[in-house]
N, CA, C and O of each residue as an XYZ file, in Angstrom:
520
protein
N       6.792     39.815     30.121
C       6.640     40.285     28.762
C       6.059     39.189     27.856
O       5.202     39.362     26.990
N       6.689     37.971     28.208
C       6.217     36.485     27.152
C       4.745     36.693     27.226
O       4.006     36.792     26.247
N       4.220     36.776     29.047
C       3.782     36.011     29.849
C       2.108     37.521     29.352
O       0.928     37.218     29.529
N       2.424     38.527     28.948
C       1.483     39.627     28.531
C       1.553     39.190     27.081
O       0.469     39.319     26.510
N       2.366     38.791     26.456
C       2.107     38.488     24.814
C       1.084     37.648     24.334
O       0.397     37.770     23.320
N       1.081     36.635     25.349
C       0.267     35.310     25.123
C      -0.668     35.441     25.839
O      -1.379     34.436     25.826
N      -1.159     36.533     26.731
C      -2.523     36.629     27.538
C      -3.182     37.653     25.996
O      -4.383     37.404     25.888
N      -2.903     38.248     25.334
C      -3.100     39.036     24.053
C      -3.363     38.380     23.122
O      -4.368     38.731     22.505
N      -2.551     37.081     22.578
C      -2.930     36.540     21.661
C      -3.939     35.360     22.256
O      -4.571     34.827     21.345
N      -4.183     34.925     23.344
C      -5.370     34.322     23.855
C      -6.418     35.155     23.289
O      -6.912     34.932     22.184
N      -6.742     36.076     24.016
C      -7.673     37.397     24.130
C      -8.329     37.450     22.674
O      -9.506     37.444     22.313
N      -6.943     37.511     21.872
C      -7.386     37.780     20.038
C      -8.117     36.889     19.772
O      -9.218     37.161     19.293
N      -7.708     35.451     20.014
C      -7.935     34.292     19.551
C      -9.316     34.060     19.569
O     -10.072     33.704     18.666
N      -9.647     34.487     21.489
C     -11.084     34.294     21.973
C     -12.319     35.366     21.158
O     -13.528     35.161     21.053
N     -11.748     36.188     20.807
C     -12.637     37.718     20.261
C     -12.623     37.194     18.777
O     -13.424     37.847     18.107
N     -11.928     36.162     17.997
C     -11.730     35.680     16.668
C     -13.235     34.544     16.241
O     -13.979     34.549     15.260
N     -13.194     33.511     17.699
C     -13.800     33.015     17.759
C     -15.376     33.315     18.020
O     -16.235     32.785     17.314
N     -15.686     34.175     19.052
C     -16.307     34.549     19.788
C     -17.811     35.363     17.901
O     -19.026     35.403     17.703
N     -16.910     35.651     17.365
C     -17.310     37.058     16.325
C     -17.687     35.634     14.952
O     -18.476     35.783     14.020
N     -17.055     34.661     15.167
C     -17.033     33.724     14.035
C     -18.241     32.943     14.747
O     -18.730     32.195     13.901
N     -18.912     32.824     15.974
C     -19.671     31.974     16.348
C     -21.037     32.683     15.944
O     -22.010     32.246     15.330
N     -20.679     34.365     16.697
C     -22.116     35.328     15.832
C     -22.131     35.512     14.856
O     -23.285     35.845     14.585
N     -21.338     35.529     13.719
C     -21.547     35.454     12.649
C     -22.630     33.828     12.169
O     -23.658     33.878     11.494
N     -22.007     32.544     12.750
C     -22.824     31.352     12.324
C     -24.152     31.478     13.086
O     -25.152     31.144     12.451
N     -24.324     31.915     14.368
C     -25.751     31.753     14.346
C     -27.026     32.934     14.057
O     -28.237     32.824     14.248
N     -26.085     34.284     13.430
C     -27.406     34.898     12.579
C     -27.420     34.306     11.185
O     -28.512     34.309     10.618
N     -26.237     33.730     10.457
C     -26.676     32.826      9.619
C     -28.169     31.817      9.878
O     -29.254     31.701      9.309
N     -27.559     31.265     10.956
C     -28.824     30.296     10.953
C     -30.052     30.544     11.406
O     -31.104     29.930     11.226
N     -29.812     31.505     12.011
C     -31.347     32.162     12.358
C     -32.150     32.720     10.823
O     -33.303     32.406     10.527
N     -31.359     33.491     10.078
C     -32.079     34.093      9.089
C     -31.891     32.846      8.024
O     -32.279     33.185      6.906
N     -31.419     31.557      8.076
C     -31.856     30.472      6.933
C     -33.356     29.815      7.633
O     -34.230     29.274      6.956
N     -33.419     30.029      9.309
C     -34.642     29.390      9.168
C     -35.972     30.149      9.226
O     -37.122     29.709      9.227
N     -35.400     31.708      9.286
C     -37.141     32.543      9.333
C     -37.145     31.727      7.614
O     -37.761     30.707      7.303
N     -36.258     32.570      6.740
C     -36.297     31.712      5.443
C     -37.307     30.962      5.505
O     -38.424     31.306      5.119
N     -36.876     29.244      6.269
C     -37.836     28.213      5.973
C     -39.164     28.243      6.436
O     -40.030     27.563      5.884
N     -39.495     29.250      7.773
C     -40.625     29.641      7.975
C     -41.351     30.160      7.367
O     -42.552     29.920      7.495
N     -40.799     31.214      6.334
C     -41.577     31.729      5.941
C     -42.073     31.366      4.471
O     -42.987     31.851      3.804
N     -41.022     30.189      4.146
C     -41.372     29.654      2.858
C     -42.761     28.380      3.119
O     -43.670     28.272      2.296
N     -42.701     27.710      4.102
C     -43.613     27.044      4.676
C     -44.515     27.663      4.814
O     -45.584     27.099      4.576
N     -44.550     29.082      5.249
C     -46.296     29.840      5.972
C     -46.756     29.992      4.331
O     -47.970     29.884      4.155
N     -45.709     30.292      2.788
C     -46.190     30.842      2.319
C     -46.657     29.597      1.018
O     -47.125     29.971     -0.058
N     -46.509     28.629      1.236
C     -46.650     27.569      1.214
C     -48.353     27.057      1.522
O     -49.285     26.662      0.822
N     -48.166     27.273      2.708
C     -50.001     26.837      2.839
C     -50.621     27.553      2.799
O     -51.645     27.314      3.440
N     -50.583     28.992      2.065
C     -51.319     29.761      1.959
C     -51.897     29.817      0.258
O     -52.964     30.228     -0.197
N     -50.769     29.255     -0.373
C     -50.692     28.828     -1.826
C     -51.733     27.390     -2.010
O     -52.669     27.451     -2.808
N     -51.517     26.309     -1.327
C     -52.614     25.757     -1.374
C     -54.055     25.740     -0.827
O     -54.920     24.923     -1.145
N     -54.206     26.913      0.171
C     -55.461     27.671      0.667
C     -55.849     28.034     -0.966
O     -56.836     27.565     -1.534
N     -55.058     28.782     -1.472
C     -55.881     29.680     -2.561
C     -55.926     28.713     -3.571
O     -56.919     28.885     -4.278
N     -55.199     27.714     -3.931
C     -55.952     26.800     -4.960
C     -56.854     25.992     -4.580
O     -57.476     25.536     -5.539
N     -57.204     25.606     -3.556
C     -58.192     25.023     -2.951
C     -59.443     26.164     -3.446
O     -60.220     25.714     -4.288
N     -59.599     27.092     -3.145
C     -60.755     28.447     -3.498
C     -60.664     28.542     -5.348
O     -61.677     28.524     -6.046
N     -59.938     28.593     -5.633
C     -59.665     27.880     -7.175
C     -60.651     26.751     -8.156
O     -61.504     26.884     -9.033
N     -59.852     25.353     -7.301
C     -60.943     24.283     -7.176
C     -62.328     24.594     -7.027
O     -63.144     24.517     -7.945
N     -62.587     24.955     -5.825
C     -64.207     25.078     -5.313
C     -64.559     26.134     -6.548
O     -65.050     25.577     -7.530
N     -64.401     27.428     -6.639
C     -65.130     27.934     -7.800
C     -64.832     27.128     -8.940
O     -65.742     26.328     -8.723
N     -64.268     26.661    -10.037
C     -64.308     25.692    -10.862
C     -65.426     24.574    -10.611
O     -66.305     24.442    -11.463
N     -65.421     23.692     -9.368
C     -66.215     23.071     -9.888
C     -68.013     24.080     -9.556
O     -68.980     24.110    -10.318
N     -67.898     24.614     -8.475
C     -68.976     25.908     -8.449
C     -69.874     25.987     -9.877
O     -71.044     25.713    -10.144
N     -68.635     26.543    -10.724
C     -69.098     26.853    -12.547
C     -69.775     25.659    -13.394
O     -70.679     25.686    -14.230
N     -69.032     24.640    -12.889
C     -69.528     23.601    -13.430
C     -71.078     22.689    -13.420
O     -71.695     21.958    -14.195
N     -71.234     23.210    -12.125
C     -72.721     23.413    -11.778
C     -73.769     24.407    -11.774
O     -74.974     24.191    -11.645
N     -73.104     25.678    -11.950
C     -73.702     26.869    -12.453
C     -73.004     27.615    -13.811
O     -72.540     28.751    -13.914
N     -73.119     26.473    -14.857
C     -71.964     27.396    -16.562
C     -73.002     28.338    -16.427
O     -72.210     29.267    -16.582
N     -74.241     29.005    -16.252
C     -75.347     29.825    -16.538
C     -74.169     31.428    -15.863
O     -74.068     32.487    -16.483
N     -73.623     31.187    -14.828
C     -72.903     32.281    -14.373
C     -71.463     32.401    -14.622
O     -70.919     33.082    -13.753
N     -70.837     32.052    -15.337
C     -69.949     32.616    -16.142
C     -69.746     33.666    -16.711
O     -70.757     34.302    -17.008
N     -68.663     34.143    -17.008
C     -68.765     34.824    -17.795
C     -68.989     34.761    -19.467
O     -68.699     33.776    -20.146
N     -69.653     36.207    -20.071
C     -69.872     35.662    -21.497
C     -69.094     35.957    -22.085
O     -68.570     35.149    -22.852
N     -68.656     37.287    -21.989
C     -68.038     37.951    -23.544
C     -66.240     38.300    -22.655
O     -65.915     38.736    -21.551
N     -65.539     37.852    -23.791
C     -63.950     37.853    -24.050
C     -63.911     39.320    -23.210
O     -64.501     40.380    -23.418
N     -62.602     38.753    -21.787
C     -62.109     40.235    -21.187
C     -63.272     40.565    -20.216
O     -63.256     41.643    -19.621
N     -64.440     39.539    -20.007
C     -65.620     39.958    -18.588
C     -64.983     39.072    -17.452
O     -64.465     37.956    -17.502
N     -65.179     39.877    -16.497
C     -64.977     39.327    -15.472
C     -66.123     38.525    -14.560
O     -67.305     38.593    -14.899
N     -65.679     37.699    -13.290
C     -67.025     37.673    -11.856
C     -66.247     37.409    -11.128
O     -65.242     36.799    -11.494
N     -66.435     37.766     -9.887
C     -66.042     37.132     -8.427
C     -66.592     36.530     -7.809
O     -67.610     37.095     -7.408
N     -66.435     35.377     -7.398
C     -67.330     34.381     -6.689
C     -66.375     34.540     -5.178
O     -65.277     33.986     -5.141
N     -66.834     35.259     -4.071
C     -66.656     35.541     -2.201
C     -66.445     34.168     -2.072
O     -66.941     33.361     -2.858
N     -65.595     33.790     -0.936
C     -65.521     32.603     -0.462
C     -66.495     32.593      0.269
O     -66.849     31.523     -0.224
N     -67.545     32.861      1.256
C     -68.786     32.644      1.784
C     -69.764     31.979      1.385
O     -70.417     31.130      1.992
N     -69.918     32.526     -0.080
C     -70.837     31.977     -0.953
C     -70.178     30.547     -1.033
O     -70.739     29.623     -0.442
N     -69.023     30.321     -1.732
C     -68.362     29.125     -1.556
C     -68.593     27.772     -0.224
O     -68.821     26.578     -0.423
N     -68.451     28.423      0.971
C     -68.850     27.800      1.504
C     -70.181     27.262      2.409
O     -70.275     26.201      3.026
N     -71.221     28.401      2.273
C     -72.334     28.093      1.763
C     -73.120     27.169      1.422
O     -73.971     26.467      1.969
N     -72.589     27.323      0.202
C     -72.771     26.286     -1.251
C     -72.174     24.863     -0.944
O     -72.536     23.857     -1.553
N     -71.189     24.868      0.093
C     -70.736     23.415      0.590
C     -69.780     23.066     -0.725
O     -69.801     21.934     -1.209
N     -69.013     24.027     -1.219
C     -68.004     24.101     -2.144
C     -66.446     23.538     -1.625
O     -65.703     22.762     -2.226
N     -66.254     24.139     -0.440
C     -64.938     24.566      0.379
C     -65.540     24.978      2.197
O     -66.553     25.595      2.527
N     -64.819     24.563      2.784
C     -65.023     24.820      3.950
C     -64.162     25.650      4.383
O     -63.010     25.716      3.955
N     -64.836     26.657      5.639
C     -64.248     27.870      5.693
C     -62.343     28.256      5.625
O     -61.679     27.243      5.848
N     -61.856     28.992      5.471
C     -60.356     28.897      5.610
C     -59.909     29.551      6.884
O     -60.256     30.621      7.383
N     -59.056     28.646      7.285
C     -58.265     29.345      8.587
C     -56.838     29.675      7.836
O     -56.706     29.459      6.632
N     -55.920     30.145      8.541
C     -54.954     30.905      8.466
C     -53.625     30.001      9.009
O     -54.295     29.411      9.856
N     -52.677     29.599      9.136
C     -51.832     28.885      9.495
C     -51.783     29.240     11.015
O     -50.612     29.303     11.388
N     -52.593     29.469     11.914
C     -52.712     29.805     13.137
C     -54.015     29.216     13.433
O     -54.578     29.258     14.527
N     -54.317     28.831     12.689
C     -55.854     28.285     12.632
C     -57.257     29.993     13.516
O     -58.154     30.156     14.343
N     -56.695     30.501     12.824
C     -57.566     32.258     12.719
C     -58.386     32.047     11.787
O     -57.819     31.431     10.885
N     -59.914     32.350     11.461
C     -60.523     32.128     10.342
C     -60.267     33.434      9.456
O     -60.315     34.596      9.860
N     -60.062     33.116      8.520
C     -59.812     33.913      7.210
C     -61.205     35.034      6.774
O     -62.299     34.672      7.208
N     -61.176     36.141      6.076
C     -62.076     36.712      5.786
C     -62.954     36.557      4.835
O     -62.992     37.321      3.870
N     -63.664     35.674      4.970
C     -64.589     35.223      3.709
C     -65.102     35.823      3.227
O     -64.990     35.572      2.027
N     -65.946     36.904      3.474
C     -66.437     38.002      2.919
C     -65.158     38.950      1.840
O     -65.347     39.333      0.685
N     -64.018     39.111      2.595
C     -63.026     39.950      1.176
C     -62.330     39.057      0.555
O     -61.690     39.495     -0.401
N     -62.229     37.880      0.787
C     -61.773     36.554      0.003
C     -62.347     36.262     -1.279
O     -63.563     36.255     -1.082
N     -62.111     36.008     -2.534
C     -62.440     35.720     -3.583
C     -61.757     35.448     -4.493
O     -60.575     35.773     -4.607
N     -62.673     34.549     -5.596
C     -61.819     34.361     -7.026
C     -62.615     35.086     -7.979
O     -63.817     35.165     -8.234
N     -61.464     35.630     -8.459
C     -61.943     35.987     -9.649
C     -62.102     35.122    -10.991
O     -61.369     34.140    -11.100
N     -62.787     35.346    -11.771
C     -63.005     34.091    -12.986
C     -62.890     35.434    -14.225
O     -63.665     36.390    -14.171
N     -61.935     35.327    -15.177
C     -61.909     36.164    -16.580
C     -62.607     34.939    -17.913
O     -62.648     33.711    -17.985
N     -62.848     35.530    -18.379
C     -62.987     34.741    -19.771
C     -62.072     35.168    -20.684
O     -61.748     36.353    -20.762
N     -61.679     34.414    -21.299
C     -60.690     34.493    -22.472
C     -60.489     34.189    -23.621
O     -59.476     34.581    -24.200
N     -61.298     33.513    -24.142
C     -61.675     32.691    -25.089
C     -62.964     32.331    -25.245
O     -63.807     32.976    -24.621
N     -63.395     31.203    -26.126
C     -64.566     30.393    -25.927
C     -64.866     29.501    -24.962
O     -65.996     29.282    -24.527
N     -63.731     28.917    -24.579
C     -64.327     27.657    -23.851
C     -63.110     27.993    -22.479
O     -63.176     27.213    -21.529
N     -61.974     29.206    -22.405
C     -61.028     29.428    -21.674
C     -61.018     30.173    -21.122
O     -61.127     31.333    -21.517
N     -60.815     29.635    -19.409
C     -60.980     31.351    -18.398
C     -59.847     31.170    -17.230
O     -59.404     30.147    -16.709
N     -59.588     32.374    -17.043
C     -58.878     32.151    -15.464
C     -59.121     32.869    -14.695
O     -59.411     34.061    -14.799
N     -58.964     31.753    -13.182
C     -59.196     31.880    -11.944
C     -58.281     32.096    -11.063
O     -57.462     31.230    -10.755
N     -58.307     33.303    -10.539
C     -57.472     34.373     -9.661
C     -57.946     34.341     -8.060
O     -59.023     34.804     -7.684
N     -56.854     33.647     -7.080
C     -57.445     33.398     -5.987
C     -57.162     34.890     -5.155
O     -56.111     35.450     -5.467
N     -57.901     35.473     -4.269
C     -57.447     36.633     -3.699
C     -57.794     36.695     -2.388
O     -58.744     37.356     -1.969
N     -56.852     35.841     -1.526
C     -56.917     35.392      0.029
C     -57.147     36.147      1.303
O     -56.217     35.698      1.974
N     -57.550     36.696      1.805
C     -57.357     37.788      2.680
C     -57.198     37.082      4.745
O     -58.180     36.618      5.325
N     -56.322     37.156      5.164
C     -56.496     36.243      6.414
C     -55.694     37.185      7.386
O     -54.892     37.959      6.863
N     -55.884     37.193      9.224
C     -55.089     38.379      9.685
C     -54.141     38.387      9.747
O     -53.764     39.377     10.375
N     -52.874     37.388      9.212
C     -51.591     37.472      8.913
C     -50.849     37.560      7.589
O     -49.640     37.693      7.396
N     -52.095     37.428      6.513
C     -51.697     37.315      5.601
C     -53.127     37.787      4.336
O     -54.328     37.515      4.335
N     -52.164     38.664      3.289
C     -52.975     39.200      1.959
C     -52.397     38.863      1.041
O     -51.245     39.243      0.834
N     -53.008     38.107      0.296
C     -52.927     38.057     -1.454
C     -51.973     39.479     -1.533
O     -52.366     40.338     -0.744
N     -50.950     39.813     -2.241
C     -50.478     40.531     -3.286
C     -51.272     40.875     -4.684
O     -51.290     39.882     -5.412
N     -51.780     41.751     -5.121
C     -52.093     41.740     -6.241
C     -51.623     42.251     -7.051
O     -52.072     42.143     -8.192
């Protein structure tokens, strides 16, 4: 009778543990897709300011293509970009080349002398949100 009590509370003990160990490692599995995926989304953020950069200085050598009037838009393709020897082509954190052709920034005008540049990434693991 002792000797069935304590094969039971073993048993509990082991099924206590056992449930507390799966519990810690889907914790840690889902803290590190987390860091994966904060990392993938990470170099994809400096992909698109990099395409940023390159059209900026792009403008700076062509102010003639700007935009003119408050609320106009342009898109400058990353192709053209690299092309132009602006930016060199983009790969993808897999090193996949990115779609240069649906890749682009957009440039608004806003002001007189103030515009912004909207990067819009397109790669086979990954799309800009818009």
């Amino acid at each position: 009778m002792i000797r069935k009590y304590i094969i039971q509370e073993k048993n509990s003990y082991l099924k206590k543990v056992l449930v507390l160990i799966i519990i810690l490692i889907i914790i840690l599995l889902v803290s590190v897709l987390r860091m994966v995926k904060a990392k993938n989304l990470e170099y994809y953020r400096k992909q698109e300011k990099l395409m940023r950069l390159a059209t900026i200085n792009y403008f700076k050598d062509y102010p003639s293509y700007l935009p003119l009037k408050n609320g106009e838009s342009k898109k400058v393709i990353v192709s053209s970009l690299v092309k132009e020897g602006y930016i060199e082509k983009i790969t993808d954190i897999n090193n996949n080349e990115c779609d240069s052709m649906k890749s682009y920034v957009k440039v608004v005008k806003n002001s007189k002398d103030t515009y912004t540049y909207s990067s819009y990434l397109v790669c086979p693991n990954y799309k800009v949100k818009k």
